[in-house]
PDB file as gemmi writes it, atoms N, CA and C in Angstrom:
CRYST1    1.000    1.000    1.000  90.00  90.00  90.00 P 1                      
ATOM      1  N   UNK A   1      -3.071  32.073 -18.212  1.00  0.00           N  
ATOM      2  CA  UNK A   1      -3.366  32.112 -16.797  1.00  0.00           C  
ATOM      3  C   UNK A   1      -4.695  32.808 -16.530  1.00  0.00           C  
ATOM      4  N   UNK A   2      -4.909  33.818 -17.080  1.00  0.00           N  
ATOM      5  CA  UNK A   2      -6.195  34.759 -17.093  1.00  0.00           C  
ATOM      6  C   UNK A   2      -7.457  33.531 -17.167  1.00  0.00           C  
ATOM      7  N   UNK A   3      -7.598  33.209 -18.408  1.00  0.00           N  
ATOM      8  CA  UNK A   3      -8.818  32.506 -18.997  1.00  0.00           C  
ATOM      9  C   UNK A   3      -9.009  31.176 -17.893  1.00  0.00           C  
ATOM     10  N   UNK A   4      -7.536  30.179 -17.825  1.00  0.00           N  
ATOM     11  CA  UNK A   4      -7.275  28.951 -16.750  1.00  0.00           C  
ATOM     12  C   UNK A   4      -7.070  29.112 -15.841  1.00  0.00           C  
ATOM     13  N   UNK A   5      -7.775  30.327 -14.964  1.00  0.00           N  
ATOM     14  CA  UNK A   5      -7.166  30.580 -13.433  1.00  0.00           C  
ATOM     15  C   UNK A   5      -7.605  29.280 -12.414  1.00  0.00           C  
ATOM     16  N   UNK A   6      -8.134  28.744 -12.617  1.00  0.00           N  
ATOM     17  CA  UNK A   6      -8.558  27.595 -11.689  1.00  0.00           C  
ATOM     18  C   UNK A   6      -8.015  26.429 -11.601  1.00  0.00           C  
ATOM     19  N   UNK A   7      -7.688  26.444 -13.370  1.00  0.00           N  
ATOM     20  CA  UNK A   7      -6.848  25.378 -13.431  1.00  0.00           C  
ATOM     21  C   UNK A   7      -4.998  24.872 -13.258  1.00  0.00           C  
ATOM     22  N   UNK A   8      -4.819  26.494 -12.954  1.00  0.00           N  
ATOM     23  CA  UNK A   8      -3.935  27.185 -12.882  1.00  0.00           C  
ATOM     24  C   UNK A   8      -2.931  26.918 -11.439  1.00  0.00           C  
ATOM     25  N   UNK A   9      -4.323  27.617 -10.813  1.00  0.00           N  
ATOM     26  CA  UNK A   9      -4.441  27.339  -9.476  1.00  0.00           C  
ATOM     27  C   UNK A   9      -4.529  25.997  -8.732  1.00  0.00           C  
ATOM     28  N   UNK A  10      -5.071  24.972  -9.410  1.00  0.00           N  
ATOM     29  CA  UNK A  10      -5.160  23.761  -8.791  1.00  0.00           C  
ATOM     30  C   UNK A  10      -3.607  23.017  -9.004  1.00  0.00           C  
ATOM     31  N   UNK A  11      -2.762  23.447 -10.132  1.00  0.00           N  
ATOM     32  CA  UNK A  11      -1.095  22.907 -10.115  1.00  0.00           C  
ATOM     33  C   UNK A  11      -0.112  23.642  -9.002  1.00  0.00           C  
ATOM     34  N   UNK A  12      -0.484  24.531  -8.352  1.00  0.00           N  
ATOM     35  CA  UNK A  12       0.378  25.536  -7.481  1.00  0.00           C  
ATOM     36  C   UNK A  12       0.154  24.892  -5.903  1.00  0.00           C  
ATOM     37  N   UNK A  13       1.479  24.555  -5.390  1.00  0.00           N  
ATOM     38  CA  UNK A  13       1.464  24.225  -3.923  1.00  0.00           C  
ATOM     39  C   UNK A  13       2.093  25.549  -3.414  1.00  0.00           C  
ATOM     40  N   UNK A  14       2.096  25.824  -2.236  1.00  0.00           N  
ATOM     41  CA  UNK A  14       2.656  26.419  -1.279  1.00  0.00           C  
ATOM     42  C   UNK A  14       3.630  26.320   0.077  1.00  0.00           C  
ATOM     43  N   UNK A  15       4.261  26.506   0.470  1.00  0.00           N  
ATOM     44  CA  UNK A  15       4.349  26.167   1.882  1.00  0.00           C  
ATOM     45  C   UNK A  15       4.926  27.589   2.815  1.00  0.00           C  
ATOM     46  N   UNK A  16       3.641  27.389   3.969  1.00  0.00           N  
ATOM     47  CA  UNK A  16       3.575  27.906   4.187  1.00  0.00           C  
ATOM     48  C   UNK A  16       4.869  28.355   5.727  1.00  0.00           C  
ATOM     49  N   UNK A  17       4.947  29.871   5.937  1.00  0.00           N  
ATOM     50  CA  UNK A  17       5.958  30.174   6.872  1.00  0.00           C  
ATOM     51  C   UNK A  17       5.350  28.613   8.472  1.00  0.00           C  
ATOM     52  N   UNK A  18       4.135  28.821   8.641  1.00  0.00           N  
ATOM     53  CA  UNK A  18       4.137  28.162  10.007  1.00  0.00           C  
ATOM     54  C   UNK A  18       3.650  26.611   9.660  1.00  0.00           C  
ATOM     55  N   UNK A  19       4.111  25.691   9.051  1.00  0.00           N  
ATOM     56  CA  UNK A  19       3.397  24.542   8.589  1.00  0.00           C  
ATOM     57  C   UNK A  19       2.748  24.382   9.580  1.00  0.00           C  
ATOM     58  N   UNK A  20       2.113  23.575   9.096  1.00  0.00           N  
ATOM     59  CA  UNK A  20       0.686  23.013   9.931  1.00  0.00           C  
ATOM     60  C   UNK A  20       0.517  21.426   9.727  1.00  0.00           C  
ATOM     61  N   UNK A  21       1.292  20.619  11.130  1.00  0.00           N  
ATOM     62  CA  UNK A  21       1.363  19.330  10.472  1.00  0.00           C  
ATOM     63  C   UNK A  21       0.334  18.651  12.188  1.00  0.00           C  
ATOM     64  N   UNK A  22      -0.011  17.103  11.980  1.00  0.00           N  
ATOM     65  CA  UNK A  22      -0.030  16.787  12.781  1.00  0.00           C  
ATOM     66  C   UNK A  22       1.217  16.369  13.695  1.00  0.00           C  
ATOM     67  N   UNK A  23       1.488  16.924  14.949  1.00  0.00           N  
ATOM     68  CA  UNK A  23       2.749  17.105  15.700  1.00  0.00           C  
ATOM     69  C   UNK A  23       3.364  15.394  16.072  1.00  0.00           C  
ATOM     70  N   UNK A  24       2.029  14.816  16.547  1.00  0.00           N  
ATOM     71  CA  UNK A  24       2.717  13.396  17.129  1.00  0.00           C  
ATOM     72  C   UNK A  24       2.858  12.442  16.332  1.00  0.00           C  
ATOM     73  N   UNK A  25       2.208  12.745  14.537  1.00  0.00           N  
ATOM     74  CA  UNK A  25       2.684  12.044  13.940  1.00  0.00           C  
ATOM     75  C   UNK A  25       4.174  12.017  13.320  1.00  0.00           C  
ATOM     76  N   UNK A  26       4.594  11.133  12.827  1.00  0.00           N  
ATOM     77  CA  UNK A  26       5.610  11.262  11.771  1.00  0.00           C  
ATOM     78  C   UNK A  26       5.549  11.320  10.663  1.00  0.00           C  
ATOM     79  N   UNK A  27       6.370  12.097   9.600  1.00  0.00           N  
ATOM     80  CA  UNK A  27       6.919  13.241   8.926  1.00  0.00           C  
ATOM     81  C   UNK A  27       5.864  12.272   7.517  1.00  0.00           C  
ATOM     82  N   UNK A  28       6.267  10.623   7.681  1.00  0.00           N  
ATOM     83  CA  UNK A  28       5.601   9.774   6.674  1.00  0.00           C  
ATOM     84  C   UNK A  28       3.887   9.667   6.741  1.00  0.00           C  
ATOM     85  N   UNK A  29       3.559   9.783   8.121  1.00  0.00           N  
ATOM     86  CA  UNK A  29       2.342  10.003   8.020  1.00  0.00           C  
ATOM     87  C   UNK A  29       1.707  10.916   7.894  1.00  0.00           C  
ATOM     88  N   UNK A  30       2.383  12.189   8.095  1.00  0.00           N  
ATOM     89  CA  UNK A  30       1.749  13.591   7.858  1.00  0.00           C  
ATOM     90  C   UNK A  30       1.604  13.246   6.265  1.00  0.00           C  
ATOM     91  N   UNK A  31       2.794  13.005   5.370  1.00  0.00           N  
ATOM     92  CA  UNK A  31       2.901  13.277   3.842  1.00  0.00           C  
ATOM     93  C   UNK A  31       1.487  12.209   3.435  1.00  0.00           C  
ATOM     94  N   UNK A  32       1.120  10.783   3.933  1.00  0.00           N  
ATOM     95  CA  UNK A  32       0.510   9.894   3.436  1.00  0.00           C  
ATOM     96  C   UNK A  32      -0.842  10.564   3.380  1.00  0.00           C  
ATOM     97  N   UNK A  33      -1.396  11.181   4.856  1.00  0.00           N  
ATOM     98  CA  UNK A  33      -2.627  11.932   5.023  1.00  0.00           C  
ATOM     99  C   UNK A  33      -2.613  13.004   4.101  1.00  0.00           C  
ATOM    100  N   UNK A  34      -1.416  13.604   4.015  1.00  0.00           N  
ATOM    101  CA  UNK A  34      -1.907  14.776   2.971  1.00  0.00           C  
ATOM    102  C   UNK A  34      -2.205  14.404   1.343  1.00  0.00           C  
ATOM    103  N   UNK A  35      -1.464  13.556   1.159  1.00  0.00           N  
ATOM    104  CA  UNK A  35      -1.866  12.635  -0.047  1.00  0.00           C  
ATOM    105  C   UNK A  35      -2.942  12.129  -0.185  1.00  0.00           C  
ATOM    106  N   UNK A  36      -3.259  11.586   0.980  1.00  0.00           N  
ATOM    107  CA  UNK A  36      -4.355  10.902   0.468  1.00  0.00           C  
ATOM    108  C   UNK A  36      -6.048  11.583   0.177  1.00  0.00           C  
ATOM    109  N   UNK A  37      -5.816  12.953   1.164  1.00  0.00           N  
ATOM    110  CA  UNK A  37      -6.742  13.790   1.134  1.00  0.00           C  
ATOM    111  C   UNK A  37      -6.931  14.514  -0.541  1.00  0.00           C  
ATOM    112  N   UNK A  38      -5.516  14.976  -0.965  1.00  0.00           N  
ATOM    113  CA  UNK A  38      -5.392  15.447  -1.760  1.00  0.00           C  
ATOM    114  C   UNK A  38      -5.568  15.027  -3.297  1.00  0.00           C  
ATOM    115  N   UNK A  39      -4.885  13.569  -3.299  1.00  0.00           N  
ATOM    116  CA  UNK A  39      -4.632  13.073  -4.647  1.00  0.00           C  
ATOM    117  C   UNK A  39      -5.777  11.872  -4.426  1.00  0.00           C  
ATOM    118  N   UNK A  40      -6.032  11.270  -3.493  1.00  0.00           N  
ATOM    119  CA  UNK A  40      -7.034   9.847  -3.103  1.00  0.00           C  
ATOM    120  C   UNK A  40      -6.122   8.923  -2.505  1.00  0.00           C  
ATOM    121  N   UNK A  41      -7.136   7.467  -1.766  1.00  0.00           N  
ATOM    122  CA  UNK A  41      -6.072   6.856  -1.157  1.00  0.00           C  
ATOM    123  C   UNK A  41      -5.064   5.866  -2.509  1.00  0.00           C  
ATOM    124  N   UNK A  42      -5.726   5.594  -4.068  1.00  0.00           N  
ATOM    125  CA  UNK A  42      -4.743   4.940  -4.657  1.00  0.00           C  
ATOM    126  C   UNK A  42      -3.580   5.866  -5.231  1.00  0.00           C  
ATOM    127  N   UNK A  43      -3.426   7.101  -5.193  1.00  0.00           N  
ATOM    128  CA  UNK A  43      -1.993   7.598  -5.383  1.00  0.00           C  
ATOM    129  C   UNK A  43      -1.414   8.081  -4.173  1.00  0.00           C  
ATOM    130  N   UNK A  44      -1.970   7.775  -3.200  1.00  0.00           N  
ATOM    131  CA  UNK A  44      -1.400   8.312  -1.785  1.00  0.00           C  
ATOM    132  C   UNK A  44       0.043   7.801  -1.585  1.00  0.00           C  
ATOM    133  N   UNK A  45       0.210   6.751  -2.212  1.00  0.00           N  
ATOM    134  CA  UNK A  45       1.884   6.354  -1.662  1.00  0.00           C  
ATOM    135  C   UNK A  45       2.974   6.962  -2.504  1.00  0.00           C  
ATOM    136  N   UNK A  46       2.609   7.579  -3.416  1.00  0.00           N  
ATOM    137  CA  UNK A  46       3.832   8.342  -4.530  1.00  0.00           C  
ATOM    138  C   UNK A  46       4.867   9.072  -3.451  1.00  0.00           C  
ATOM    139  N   UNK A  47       4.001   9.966  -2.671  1.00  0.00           N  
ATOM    140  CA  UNK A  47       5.045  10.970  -1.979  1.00  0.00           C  
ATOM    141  C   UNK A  47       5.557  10.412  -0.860  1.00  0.00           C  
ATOM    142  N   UNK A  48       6.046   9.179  -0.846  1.00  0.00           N  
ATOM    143  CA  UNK A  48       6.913   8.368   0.365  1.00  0.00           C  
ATOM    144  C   UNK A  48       8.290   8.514  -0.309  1.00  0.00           C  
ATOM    145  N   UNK A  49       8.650   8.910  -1.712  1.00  0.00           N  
ATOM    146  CA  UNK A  49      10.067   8.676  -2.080  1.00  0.00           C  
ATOM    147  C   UNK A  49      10.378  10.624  -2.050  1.00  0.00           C  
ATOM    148  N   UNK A  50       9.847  11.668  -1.433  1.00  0.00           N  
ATOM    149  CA  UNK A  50      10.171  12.986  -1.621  1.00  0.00           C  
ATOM    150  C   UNK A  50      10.883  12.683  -0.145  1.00  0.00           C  
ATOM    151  N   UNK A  51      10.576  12.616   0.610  1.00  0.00           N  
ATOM    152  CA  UNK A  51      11.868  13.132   2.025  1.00  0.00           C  
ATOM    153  C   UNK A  51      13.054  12.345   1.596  1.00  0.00           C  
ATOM    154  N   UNK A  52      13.560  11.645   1.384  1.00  0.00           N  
ATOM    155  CA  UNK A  52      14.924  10.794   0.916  1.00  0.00           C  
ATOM    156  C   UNK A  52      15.619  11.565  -0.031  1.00  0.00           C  
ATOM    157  N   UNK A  53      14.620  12.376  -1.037  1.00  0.00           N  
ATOM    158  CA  UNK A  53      15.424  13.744  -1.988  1.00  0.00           C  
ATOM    159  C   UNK A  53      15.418  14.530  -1.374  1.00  0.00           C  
ATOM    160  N   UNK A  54      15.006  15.172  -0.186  1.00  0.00           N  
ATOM    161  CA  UNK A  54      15.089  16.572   0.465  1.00  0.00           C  
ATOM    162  C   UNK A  54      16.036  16.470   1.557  1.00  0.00           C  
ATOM    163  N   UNK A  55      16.624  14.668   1.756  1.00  0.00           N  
ATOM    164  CA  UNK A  55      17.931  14.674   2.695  1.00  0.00           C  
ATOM    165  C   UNK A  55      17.051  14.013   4.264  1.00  0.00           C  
ATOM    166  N   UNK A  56      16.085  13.964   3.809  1.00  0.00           N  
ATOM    167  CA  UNK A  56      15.174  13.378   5.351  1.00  0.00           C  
ATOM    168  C   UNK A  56      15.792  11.564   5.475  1.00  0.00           C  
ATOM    169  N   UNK A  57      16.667  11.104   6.473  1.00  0.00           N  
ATOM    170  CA  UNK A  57      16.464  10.063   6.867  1.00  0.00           C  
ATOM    171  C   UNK A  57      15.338   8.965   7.052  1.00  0.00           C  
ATOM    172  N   UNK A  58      15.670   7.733   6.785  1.00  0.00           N  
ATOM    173  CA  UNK A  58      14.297   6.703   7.157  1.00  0.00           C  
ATOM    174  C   UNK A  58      13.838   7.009   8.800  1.00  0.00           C  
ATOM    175  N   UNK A  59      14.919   6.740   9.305  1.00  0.00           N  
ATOM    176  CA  UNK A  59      15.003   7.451  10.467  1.00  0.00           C  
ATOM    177  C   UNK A  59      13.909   8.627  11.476  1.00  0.00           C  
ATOM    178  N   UNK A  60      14.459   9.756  10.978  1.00  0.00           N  
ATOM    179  CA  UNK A  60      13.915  10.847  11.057  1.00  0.00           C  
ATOM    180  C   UNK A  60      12.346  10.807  10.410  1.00  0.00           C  
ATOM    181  N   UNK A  61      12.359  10.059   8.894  1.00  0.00           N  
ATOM    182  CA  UNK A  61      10.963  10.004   8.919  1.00  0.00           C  
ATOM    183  C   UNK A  61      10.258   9.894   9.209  1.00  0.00           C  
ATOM    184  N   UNK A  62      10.117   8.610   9.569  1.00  0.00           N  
ATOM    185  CA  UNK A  62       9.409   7.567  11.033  1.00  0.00           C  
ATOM    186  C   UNK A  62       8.821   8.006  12.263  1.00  0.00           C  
ATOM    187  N   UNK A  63      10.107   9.195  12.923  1.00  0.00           N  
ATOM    188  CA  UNK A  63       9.481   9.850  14.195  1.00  0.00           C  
ATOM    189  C   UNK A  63       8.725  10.734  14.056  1.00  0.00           C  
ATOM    190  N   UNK A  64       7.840  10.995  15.373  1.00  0.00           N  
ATOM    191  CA  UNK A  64       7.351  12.391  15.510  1.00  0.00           C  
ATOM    192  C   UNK A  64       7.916  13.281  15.011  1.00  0.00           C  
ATOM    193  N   UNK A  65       6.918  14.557  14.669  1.00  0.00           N  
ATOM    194  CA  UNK A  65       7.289  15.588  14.006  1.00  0.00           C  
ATOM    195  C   UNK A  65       7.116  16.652  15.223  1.00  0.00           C  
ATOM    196  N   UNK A  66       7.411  16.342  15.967  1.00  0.00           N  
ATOM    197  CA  UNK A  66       7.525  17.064  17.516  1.00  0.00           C  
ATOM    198  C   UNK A  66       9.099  16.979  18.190  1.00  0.00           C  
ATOM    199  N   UNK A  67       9.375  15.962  17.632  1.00  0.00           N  
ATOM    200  CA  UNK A  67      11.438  15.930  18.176  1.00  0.00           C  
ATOM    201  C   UNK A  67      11.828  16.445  16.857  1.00  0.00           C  
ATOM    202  N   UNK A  68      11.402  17.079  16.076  1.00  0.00           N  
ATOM    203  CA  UNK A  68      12.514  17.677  15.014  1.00  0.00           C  
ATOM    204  C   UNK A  68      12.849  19.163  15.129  1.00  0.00           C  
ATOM    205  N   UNK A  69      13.352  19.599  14.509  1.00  0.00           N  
ATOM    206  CA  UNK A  69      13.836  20.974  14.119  1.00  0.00           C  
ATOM    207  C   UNK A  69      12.967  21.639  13.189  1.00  0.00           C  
ATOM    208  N   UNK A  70      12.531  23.280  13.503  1.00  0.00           N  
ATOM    209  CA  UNK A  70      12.262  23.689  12.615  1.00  0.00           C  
ATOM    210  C   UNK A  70      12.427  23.532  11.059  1.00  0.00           C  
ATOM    211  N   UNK A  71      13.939  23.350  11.053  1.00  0.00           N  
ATOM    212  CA  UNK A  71      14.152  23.095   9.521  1.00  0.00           C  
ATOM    213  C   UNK A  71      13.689  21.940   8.599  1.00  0.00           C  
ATOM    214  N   UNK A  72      13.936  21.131  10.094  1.00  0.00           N  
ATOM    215  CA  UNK A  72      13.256  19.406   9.223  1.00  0.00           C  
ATOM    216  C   UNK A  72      11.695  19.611   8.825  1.00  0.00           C  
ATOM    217  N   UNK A  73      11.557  20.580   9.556  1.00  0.00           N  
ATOM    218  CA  UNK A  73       9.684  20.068   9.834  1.00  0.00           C  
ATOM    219  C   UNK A  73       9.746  21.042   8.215  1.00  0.00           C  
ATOM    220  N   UNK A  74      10.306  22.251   8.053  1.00  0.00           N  
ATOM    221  CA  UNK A  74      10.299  23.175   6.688  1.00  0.00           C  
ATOM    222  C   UNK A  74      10.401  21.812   5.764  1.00  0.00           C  
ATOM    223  N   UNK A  75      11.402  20.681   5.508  1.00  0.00           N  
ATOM    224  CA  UNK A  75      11.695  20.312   4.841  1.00  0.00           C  
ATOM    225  C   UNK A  75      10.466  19.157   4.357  1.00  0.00           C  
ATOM    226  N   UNK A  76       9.822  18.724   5.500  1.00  0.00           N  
ATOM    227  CA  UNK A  76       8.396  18.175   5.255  1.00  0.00           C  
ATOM    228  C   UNK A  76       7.597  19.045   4.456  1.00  0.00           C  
ATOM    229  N   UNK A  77       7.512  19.966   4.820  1.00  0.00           N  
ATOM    230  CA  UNK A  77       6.775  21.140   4.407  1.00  0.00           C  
ATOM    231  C   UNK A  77       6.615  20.930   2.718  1.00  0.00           C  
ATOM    232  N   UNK A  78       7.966  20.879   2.203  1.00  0.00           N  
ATOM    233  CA  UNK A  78       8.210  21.510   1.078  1.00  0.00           C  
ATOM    234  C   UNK A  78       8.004  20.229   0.247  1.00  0.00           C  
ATOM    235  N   UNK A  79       8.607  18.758   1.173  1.00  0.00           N  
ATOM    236  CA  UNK A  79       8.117  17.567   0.160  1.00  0.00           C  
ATOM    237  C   UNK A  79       6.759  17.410   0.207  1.00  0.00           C  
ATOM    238  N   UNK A  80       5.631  18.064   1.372  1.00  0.00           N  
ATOM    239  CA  UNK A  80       4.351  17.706   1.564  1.00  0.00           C  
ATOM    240  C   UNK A  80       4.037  18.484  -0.027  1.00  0.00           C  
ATOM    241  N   UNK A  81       4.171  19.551   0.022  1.00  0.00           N  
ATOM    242  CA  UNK A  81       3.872  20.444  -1.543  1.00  0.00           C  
ATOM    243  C   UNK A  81       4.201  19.686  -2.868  1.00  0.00           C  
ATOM    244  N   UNK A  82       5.639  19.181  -2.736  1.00  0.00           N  
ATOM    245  CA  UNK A  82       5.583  18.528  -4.044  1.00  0.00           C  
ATOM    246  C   UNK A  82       4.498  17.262  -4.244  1.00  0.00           C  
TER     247      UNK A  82                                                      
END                                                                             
C-alpha cells in the first residue's frame, strides 16, 4: 500500500453519508452517468445489473431519485460505488 498508494487508491469507492445524486433523475441514470464518467461510455452499462442485487426494483429504478427514501437513495449509493 505504501509504495502503490495511487494505485491503491484508484480500486477504493466510498459512499458517502450525504450522496450526491442528480435528484430528477432516476436511480439508472444516476448509475449510467456515473459510469460513464468513471469507467467510459463502452463499459458504462455493466452497473445496470447492481440495483436488482441490492433489492432495488425495475420499478423503483426507473423513477426519480426524489420520490424515494433515504434508504433507497443509500442503496444507489452503495451500487453507484460498486
Amino acid at each position: 500500500m505504501v509504495r502503490e498508494e495511487l494505485r491503491v487508491k484508484q480500486m477504493i469507492n466510498r459512499v458517502s453519508v450525504d450522496a450526491a445524486f442528480f435528484k430528477k433523475l432516476s436511480p439508472m441514470e444516476n448509475l449510467l452517468y456515473a459510469a460513464s464518467v468513471r469507467l467510459g461510455a463502452r463499459e458504462s452499462t455493466s452497473g445496470a445489473r447492481h440495483p436488482r442485487r441490492l433489492g432495488i426494483s425495475k420499478k423503483v429504478a426507473l423513477a426519480p431519485m426524489e420520490h424515494m427514501s433515504r434508504g433507497m437513495q443509500q442503496k444507489v449509493a452503495v451500487s453507484r460505488a460498486l
